[in-house]
C-alpha positions in Angstrom: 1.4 -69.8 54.8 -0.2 -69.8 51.2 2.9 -71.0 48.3 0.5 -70.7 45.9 1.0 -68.4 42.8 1.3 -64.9 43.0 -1.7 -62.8 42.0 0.0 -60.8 39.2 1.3 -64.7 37.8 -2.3 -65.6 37.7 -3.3 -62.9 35.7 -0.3 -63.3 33.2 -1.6 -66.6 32.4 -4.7 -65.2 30.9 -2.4 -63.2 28.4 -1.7 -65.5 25.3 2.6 -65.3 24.9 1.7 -67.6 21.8 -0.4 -64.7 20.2 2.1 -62.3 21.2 4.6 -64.3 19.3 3.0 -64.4 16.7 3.0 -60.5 16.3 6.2 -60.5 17.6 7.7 -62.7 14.6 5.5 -60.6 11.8 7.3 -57.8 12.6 10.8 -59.8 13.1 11.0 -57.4 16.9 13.5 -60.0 18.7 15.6 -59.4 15.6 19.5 -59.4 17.4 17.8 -58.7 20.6 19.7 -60.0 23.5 19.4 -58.3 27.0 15.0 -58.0 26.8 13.6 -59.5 24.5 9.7 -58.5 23.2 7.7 -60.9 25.7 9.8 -59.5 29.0 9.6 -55.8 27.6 5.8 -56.1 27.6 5.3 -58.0 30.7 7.5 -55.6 32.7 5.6 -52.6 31.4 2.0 -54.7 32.3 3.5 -54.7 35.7 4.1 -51.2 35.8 0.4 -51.0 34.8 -1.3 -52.9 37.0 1.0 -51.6 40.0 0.4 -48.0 38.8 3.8 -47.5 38.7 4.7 -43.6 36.9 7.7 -44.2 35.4 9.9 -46.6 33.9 12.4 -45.3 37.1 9.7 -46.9 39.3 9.2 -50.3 37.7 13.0 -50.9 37.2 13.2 -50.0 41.1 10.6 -52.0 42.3 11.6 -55.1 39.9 15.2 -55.1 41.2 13.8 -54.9 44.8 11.8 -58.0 44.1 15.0 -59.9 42.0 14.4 -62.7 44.2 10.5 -63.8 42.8 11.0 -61.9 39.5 10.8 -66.1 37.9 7.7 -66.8 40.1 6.5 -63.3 38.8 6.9 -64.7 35.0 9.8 -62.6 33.9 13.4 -63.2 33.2 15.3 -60.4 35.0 15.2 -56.6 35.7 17.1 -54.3 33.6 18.2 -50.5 34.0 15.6 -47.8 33.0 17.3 -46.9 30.3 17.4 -50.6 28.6 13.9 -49.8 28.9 13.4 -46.8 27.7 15.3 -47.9 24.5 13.6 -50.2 24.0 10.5 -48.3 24.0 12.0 -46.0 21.4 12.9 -48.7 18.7 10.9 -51.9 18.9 8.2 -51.6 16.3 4.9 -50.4 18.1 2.8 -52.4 15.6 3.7 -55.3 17.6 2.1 -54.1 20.8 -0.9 -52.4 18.6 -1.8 -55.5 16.4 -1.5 -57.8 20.4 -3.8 -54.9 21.3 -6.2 -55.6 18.8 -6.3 -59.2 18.9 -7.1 -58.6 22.9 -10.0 -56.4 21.7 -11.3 -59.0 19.9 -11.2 -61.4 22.3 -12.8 -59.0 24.8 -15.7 -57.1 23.4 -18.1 -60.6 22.5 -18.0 -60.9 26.6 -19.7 -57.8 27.2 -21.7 -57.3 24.1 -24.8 -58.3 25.8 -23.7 -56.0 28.8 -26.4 -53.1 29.4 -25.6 -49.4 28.8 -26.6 -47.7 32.2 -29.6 -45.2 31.9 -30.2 -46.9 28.0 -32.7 -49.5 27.1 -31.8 -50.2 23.2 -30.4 -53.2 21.7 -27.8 -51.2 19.1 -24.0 -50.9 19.5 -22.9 -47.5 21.2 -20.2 -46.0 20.7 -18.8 -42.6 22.5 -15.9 -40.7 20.4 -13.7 -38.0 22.0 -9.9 -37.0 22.1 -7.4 -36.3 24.8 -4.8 -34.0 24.6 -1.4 -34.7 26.6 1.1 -32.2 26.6 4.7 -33.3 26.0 8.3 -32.4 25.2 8.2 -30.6 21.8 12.2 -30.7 22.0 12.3 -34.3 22.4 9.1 -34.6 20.2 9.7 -32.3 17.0 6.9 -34.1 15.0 4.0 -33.4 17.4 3.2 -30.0 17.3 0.4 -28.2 19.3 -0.9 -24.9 20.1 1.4 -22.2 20.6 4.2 -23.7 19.9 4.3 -26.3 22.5 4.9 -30.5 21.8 1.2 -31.8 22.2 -0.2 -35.2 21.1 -3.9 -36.2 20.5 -5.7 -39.5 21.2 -8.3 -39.9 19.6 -10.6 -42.7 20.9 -14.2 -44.5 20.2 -15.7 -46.3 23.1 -17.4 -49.4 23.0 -19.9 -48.5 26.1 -21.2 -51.6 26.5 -18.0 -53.0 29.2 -15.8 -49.5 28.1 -13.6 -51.2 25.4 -11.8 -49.6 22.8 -12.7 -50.1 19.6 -10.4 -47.7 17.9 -7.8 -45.8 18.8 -5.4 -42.8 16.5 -2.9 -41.4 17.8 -1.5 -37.7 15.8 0.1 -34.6 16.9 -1.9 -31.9 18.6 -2.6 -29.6 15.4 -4.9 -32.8 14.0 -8.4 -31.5 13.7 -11.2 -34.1 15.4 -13.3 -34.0 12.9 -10.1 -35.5 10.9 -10.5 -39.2 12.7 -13.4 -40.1 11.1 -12.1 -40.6 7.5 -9.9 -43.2 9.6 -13.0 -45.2 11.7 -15.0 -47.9 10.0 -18.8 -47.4 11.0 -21.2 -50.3 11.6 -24.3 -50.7 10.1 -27.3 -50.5 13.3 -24.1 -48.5 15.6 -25.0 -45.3 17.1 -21.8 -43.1 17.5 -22.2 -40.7 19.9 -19.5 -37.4 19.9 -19.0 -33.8 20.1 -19.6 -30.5 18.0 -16.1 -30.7 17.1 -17.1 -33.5 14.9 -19.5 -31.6 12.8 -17.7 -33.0 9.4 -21.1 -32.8 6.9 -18.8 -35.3 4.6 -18.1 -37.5 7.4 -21.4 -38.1 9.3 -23.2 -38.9 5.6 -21.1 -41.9 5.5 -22.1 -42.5 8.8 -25.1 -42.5 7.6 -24.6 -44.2 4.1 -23.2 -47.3 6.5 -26.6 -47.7 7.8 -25.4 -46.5 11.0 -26.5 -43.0 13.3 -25.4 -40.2 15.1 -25.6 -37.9 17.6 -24.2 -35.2 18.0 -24.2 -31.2 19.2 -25.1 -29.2 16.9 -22.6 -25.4 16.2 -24.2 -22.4 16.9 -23.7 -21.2 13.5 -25.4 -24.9 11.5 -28.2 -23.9 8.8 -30.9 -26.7 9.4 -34.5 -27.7 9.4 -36.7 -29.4 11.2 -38.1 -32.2 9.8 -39.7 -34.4 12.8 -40.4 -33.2 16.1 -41.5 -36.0 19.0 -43.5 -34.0 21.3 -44.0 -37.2 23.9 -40.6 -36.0 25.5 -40.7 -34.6 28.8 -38.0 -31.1 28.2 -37.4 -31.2 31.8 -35.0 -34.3 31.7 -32.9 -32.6 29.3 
């Protein structure tokens, strides 16, 4: 019978608590805490993750099911979903955002070599898009979207080489796309590829100011010119 560790232990350890306690202290977030503290709120929520769990219902369920290895599992104890859902609602979110970042960090150098499938060029490539999700405009009165209804957008840029974030806004549904780019820092050499909703003249000369490129579709209403044609490119591969 194998008494080793379990699997979702062994990937905990790879997670740094020390650099999460570091964020967790900037922003004071175990402040009078008593029942779940910072660390166990976000390791129970990484377990709903990686267990594609859908609610907080579910994890608090499955945890309490499992009281018996919750220790071997790296947490303290389970708590009731709505300990849970409080916390989600008033611990500062820049301590999970500035974590987030530092695991970016960590991350991308591993893949930065990695090859973009179908691409044979050395520069950083990004891919920007947003995704709308629907919510409760009742229980979500800042984030307003169409027709009335509760909406929030996420805006994110893609780091294709290994599919890492690189940045990430999230605003309520009425924010514009184009909007995010005053918010992105560009990279000199980056290509940033996106959509016609991003057709922000202001925006995509600092793109190109930065030293960086472009690509995107073009509206059906742009005024341009052609000023270089390649006509080495075979039309029927699009």
């Amino acid at each position: 019978m194998y008494s080793g560790k379990y699997v979702f232990s062994q990937v905990l350890e790879f997670v740094s608590k020390y650099e999460f306690n570091k964020c967790v202290k900037r922003y004071k977030g175990d402040y009078h805490i008593h029942e779940l503290d910072c660390w166990n709120h976000f390791v129970q929520l990484f377990f709903g993750q990686l267990t594609s769990l859908e609610s907080l219902r579910s994890i608090c369920l499955c945890l309490k099911a499992h009281k018996g290895k919750l220790y071997h599992l790296g947490m303290k104890k389970y708590v009731a979903h709505t300990t849970l859902s409080r916390a989600n609602e008033q611990r500062d979110w820049r301590i999970f955002a500035d974590f987030g970042n530092y695991l970016i960090r960590l991350v991308r150098p591993l893949y930065a070599d990695s090859p973009v499938p179908g691409i044979d060029i050395d520069n950083e490539i990004f891919a920007l898009d947003s995704t709308t999700i629907s919510i409760s405009i009742n229980l979500f009165t800042w984030a307003e979207g169409k027709y009335s209804r509760g909406a929030i957008k996420m805006h994110t840029l893609l780091d294709l080489r290994g599919s890492i974030p690189e940045f990430i806004l999230i605003t309520d549904g009425k924010y514009h796309d184009s909007n995010a780019l005053d918010e992105i820092p560009f990279y000199a050499d980056a290509i940033y590829l996106m959509d016609k909703a991003y057709v922000d003249f202001e925006a995509l000369y600092r793109i190109n100011s930065a030293g960086a490129f472009f690509v995107t579709r073009a509206k059906s209403t742009l005024c341009y010119s052609i000023v270089e044609q390649n006509f080495n490119i075979d039309q029927a591969t699009g």
